[in-house]
DRENNU-275701 format. One record per residue: z negated, x, y of N, C-alpha, C, O in turn. Coordinates in steps of 0.001 Angstrom, whole numbers, plus 524288, in hexadecimal, padded with zeros to 5 digits. Each point is the difference from the previous one (the first is absolute). Layout:
ZXYZXYZXYZXY...
END
This chain:
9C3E849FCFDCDA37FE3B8044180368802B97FF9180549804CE7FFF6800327F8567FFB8803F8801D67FEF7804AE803128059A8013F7FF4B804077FD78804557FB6880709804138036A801607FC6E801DD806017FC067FDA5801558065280708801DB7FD6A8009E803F7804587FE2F803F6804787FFCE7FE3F7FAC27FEE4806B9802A47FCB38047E8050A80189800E38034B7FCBC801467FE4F80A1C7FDFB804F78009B800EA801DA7FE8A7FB2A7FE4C7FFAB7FB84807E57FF278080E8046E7FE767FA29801A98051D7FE567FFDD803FA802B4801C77FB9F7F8728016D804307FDB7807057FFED801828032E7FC6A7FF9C7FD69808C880218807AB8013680163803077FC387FE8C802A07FCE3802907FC1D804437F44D803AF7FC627FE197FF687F9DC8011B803EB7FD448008D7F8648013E7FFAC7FE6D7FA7C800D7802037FEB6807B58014C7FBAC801A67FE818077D80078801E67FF4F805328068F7FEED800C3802377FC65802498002E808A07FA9D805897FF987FF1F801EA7FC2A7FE518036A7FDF4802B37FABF7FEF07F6D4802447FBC07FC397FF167FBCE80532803E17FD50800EC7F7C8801DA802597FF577FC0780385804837FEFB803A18012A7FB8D801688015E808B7800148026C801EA805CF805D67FEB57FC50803B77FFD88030C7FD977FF6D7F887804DD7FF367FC317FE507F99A7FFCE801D17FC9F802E77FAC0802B07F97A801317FA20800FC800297FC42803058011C7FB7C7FEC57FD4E806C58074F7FFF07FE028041A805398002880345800127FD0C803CB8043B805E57FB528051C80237802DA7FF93803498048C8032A8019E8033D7F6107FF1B7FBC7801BE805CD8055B7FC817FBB5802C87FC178008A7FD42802B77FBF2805EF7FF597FD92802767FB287F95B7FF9D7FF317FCBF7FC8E7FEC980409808E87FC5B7FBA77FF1E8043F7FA987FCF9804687FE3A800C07F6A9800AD7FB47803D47F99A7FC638006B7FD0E80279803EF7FDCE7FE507FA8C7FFAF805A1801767FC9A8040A804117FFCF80378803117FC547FF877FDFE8087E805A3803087FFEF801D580351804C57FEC1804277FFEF8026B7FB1B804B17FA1C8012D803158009780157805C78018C803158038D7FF007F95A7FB64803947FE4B805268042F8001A805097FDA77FCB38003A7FC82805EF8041B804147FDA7803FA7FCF57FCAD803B4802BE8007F804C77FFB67FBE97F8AC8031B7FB96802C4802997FB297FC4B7FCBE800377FB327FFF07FD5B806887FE957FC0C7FD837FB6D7F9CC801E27FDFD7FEB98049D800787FE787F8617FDD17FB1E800117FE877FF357FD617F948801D67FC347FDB07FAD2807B18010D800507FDC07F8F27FA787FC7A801607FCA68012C8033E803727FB567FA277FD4E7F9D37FFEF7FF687FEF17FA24803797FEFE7FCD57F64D8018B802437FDEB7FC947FAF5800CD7F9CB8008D7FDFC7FD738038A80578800467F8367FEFC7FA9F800567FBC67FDC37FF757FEF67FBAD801D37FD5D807D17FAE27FA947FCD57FD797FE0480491803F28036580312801797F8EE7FD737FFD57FE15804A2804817FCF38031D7FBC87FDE97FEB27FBDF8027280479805E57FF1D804257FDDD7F96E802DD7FF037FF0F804167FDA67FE587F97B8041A7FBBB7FD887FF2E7FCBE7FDE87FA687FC31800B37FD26808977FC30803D17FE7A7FB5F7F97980270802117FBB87FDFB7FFB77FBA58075A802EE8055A801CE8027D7FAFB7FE85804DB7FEC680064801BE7FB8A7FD19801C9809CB800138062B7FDBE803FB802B07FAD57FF98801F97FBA2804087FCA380803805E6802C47FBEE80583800DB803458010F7FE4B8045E801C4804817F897805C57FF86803DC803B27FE437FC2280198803247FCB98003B7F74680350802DA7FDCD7FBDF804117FF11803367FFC17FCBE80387804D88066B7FB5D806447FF3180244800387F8B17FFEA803727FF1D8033B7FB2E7FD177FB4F801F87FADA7FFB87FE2F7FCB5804F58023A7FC818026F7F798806877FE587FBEC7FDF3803678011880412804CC7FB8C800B5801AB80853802C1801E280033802F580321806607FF69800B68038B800B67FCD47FC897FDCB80847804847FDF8803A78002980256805E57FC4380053803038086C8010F7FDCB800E380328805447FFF07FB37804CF804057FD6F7FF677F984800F0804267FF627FE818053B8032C803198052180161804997FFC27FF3A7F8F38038580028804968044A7FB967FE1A801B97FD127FD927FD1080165803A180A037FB28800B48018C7FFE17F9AA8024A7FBE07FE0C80183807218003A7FE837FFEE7FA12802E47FED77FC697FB5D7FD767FC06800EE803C6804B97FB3E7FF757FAE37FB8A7FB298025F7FD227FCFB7FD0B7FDB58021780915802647F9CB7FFFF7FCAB7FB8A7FE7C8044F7FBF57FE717FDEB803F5801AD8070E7FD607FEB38039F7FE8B7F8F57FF8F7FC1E7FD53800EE808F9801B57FD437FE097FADA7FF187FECE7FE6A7FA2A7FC9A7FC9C7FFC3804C7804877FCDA7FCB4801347FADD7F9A880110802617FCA57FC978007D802EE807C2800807F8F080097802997FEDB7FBA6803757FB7E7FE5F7FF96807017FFA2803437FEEF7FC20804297FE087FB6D7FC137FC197FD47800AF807C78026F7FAA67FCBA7FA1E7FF72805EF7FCBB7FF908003A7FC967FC9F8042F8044F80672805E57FC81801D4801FA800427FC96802D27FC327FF2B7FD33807257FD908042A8006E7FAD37FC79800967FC367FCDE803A480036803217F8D67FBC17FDDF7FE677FAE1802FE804107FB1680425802117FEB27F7287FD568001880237803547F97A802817FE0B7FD0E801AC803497FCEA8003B7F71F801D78023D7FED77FE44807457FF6D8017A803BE8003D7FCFD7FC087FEE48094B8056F801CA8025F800D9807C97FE1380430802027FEC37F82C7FFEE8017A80225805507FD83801CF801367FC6180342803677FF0D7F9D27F8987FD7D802E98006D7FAC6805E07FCCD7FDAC802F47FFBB7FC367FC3C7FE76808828051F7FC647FED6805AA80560801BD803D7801227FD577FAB2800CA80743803BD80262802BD7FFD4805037FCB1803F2802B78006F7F7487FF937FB778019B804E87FE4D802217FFC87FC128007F803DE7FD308020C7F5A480126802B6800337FBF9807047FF2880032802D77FEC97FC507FE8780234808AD803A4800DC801B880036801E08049B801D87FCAF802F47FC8280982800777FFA38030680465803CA7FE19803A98027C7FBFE7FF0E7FE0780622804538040D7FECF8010E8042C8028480147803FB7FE47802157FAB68074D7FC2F8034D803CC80087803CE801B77FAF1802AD803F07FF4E7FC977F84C7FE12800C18037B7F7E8804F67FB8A8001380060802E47FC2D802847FA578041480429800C4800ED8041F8001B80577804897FE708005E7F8F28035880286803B7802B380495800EC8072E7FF8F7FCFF803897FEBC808DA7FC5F8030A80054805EA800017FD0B80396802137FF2F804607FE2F7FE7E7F9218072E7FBC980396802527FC037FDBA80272800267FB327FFEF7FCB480689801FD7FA957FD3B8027A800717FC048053C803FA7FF8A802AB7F7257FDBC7FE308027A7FF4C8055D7FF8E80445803687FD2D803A17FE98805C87FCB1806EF7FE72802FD8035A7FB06800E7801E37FCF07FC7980123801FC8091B7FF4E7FA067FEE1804B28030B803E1803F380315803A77FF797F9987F8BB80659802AA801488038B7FAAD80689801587FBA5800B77FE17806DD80208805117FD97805217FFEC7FDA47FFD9806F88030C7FD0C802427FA44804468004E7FD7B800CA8058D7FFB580343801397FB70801747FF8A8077C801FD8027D7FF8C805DD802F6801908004B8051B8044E7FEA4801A87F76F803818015580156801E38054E7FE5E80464802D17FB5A800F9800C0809338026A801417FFF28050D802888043C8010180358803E37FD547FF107FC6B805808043F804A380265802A2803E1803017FDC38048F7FFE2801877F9B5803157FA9180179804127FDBF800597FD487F83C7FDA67FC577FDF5806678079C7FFB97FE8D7FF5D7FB1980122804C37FD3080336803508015D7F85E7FCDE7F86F80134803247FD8D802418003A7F8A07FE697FCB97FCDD803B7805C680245800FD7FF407F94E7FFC58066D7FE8980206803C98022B7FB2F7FBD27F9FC7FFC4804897FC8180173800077FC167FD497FDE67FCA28086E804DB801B78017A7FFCE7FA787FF40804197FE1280164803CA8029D7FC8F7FD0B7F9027FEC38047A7FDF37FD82803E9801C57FB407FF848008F80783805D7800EB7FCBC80276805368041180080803D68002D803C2802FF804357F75B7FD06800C8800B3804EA7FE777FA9680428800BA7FBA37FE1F7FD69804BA806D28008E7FD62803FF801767FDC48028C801788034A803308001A7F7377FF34804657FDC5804E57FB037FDFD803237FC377FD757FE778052C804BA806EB7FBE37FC4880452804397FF0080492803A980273801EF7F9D57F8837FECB804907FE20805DA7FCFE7FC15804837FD8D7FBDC7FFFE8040D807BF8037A7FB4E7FE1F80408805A57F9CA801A1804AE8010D800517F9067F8C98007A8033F7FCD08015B7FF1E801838066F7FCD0802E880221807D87F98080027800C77FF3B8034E803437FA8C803B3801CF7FC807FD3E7FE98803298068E801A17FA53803C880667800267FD4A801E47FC037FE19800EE808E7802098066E7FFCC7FDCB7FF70801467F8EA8031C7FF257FC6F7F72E8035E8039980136801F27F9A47FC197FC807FBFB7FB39800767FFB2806EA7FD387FE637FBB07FBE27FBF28016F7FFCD7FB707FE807FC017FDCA803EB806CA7FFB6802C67FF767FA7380183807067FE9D802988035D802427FA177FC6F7F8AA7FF0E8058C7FDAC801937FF3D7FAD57FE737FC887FD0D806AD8090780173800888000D7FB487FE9A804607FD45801308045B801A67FCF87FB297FB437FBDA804467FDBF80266801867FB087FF89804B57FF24803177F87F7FD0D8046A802587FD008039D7FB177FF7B7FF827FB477FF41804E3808C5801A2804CB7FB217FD8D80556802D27FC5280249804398003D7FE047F8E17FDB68019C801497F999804B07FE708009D7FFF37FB5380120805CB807017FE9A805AF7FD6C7FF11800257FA5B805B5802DC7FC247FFDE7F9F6804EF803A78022B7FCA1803617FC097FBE780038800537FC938035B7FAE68038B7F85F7FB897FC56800677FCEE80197802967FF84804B67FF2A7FCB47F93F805227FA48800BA7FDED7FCC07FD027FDE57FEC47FB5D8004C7FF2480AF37FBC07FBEB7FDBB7FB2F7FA898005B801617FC177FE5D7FDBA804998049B807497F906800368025F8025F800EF8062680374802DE801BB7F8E77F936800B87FF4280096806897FC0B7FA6B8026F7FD3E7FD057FD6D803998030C807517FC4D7FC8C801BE801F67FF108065B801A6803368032E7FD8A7F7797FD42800407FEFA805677FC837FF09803277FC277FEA77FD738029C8013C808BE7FB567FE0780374801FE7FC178044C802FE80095803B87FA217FB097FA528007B7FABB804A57FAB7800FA802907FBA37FFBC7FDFF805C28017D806FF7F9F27FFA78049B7FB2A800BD7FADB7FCBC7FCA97FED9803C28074F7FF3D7FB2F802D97FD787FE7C7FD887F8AA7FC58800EE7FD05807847FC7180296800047FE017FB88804E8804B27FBFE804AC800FC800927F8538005A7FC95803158014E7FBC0802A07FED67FC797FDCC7FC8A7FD7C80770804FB800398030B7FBF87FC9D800B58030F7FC4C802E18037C801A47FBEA7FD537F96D7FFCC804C87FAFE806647FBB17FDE7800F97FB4D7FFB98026F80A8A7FF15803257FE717FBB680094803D27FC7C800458048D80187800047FA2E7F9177FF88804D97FBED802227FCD27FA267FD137FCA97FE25807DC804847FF437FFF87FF9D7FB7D7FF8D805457FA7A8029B8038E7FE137F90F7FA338017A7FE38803997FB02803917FDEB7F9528003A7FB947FE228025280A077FF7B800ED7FCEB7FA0C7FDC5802E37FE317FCFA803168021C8047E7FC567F7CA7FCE7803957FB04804E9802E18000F803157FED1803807FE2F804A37F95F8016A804A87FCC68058C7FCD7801A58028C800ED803FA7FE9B7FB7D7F865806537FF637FF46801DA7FDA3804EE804CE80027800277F95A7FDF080381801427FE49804A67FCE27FA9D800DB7FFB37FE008045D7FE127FFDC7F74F7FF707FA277FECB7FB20800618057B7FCD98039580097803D07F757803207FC5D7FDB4804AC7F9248007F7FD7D7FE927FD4D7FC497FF21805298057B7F93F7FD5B7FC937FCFB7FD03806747FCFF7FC418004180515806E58040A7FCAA7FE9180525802577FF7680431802B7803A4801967FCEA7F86E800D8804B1800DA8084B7FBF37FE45803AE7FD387FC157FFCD802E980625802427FCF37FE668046A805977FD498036C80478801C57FFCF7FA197FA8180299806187FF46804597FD897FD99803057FD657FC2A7FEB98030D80647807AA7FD057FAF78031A7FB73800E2800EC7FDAD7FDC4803917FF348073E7F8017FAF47FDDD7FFEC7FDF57FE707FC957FC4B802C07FEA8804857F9087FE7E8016F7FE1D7FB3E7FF388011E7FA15803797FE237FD407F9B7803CF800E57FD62804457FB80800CC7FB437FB377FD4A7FC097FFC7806D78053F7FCA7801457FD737FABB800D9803267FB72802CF803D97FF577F9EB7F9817FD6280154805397F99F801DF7FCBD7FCFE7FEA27FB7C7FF13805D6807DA7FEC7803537FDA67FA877FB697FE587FA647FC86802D77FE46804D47F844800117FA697FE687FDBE802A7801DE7FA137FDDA7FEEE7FBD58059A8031B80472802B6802CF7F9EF7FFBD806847FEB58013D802247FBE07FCA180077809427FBE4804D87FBDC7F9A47FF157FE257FCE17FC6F800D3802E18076A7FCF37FD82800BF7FC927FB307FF498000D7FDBE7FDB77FC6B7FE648055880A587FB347FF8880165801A37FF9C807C48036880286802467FA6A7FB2F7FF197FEDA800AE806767F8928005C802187FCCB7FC7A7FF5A80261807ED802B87FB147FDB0801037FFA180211808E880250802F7802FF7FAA67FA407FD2F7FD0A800948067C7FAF98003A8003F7FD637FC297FEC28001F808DB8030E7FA60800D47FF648010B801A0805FC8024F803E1801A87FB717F83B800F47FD758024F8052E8058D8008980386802737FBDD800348005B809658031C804D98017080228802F2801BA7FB3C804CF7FFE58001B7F85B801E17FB3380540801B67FA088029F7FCF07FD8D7FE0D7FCEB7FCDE80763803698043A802707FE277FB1280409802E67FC088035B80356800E07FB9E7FB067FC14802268041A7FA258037F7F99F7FC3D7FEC57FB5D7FFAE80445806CA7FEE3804E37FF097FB2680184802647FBDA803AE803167FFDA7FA287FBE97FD45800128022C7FAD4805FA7FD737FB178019B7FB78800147FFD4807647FD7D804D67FE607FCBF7FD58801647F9148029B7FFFC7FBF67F897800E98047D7FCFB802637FB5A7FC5F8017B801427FEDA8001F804AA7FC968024E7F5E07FBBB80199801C2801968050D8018F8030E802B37FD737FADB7FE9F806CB7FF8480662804C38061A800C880007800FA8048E7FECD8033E7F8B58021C804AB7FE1980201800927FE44804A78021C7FBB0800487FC45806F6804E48018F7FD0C8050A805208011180386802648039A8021B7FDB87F8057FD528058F7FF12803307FF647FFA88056980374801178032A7F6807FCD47FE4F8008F801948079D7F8DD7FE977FF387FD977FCA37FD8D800E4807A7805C27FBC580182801D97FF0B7FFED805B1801978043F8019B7FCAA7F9228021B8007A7FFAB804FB7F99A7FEBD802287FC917FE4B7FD19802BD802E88086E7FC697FE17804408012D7FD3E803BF803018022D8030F7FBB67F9777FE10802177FD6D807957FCA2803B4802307FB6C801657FF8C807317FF57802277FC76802CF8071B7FF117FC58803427FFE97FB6D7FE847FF0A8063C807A77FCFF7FD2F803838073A7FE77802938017A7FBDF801F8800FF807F57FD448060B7FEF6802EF803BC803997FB89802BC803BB801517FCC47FA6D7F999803F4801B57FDE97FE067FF987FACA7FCF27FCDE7FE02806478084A7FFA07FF1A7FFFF7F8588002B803CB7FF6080383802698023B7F7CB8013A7F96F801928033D7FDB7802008007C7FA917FD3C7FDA97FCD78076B80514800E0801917FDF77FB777FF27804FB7FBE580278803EA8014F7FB0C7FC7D7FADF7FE2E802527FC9580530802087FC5C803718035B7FFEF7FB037F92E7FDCF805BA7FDA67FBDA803C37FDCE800DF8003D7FF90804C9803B97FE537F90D8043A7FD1B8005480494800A37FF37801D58046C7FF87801787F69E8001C805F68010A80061802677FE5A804D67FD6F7FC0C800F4806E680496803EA802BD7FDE080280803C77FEBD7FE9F8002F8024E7FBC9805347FA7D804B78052F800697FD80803867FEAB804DE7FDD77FDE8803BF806AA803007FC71804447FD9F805A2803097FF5B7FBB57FE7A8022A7FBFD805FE7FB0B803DD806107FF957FBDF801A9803C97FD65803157FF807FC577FA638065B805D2800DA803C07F9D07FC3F803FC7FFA77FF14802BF7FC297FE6B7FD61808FC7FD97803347FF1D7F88F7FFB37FF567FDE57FBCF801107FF2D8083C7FD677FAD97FDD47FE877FCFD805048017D8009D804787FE557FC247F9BE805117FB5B80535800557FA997FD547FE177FE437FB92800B07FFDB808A77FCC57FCF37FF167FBB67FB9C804918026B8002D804C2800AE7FC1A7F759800267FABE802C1802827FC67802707FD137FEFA7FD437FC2F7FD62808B8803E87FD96800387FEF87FA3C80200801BE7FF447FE07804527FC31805197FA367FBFF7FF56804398035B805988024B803B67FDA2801EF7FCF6805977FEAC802428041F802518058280228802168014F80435801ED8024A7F5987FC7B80556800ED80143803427FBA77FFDA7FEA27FBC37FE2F804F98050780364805207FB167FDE38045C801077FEAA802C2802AA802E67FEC37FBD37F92C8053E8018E7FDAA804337FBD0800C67FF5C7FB5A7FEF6804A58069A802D0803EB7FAC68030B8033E802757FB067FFED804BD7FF2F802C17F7E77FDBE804DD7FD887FB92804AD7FE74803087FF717FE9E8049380670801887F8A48009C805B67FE958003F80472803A48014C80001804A17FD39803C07F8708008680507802747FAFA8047C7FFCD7FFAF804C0800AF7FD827F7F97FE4E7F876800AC7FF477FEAE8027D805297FCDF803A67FFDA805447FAC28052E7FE39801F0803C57FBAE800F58012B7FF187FBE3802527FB4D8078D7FE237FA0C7FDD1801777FE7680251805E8801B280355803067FAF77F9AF7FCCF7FF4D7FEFB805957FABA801107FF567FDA37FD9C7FC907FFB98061E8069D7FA5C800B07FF3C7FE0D802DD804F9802C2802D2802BF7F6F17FBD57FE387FE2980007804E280385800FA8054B8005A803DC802D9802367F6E27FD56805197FF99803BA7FAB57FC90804277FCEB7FCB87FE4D80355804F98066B7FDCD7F941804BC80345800658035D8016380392802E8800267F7247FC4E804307FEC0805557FB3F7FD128038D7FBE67FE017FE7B8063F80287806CA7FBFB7FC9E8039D804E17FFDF8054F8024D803808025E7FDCA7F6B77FDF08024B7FDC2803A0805157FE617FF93802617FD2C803137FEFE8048D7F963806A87FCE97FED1801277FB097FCEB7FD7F7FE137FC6080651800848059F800447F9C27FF8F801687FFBD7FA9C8002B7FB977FE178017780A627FD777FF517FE307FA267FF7B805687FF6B8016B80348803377FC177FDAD7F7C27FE288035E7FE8D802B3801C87FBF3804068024C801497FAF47FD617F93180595800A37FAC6802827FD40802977FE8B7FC5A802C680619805767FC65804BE7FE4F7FE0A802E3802487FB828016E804917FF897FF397F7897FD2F8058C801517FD55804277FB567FEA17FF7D7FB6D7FE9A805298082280288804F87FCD28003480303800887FC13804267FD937FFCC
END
């Protein structure tokens, strides 16, 4: 009995696990699910025959440049499943200005010729979220963990890498979500046009941890929360020391 064209969640997820998060080729964790046998001829969604691409290597899969048989060679060792984390994808943002939304609170910072570097929270002396501007280029930095502090995501640079040792990662469109279990998320996020909004999540600095949620943030220890706070224009926004 033939299947209908969308993949089913679970069959999307087991794909996005045996793949390490990332296209099997280079790695990418910006990605496209790819029938080896097309989907066409099999009318089915068989986890063995469905492999993550990014948009450059399934383009050439469709093109004709990359053979089905090099796919199958490479989806039998990804190339992300034994590295700790993905490769990088580099991120493209440009604005004058930037914004982040954590929870329901706000940071916006208009750049400038003396001001090009925005800290938007910093944790024990880190920052775990901010961003810089070269002549209109944006530079995202953000380390996201799970619960106990453990790394799952960093942006650095720009630079967008996921730890290929939790549980689920997915990217639909500007969403990305981290899962540590089923309906377990550890970071829920949007790119913006000049920034991030963060749903979910954990931050951490050397002791301390604010822990995001959709309506607040709770900074550890002390359970400080922080809610519909907007800073606009200062060169950092949280702090804690």
């Amino acid at each position: 009995m033939s299947q209908g064209r969308d993949i089913p969640t679970e069959i999307m997820r087991a794909v996005r696990q045996k793949c390490g998060f990332g296209c099997i080729i280079c790695g990418l964790p910006v990605f496209h699910y790819d029938h080896i046998e097309e989907y066409a001829s099999v009318k089915g969604h068989d986890v063995d025959n469905i492999v993550l691409l990014c948009p450059n290597h399934h383009q050439d899969k469709t093109s004709g440049r990359l053979t089905k048989n090099v796919i199958k060679t490479y989806a039998k060792s990804p190339a992300n499943l034994l590295a700790p984390r993905t490769t990088a994808h580099m991120m493209h943002l440009r604005a004058d200005d930037a914004v982040f939304i954590v929870g329901s609170n706000s940071y916006h910072f208009q750049f400038s010729e003396t001001r090009n570097h925005f800290n938007a929270i910093v944790l024990d002396g880190l920052s775990v979220l901010g961003m810089s501007n070269d002549h209109g280029q944006l530079t995202l930095n953000l380390r996201a963990t799970d619960a106990t502090g453990r790394e799952i995501l960093r942006i650095r640079g720009g630079c967008l890498s996921v730890s290929t040792g939790v549980w689920d990662y997915d990217i639909s469109g500007r969403r990305i979500s981290i899962r540590s279990g089923m309906r377990i998320f550890d970071l829920e996020m949007e790119i913006l046009p000049n920034g991030l909004s963060i749903k979910r999540g954990y931050l951490r600095g050397k002791a301390s941890q604010a822990t995001i949620y959709p309506d607040r943030i709770i900074v550890t220890p002390g359970k400080i929360t922080f809610q519909n706070c907007n800073f606009r224009n200062c060169d950092r926004g949280l702090v804690v020391r």
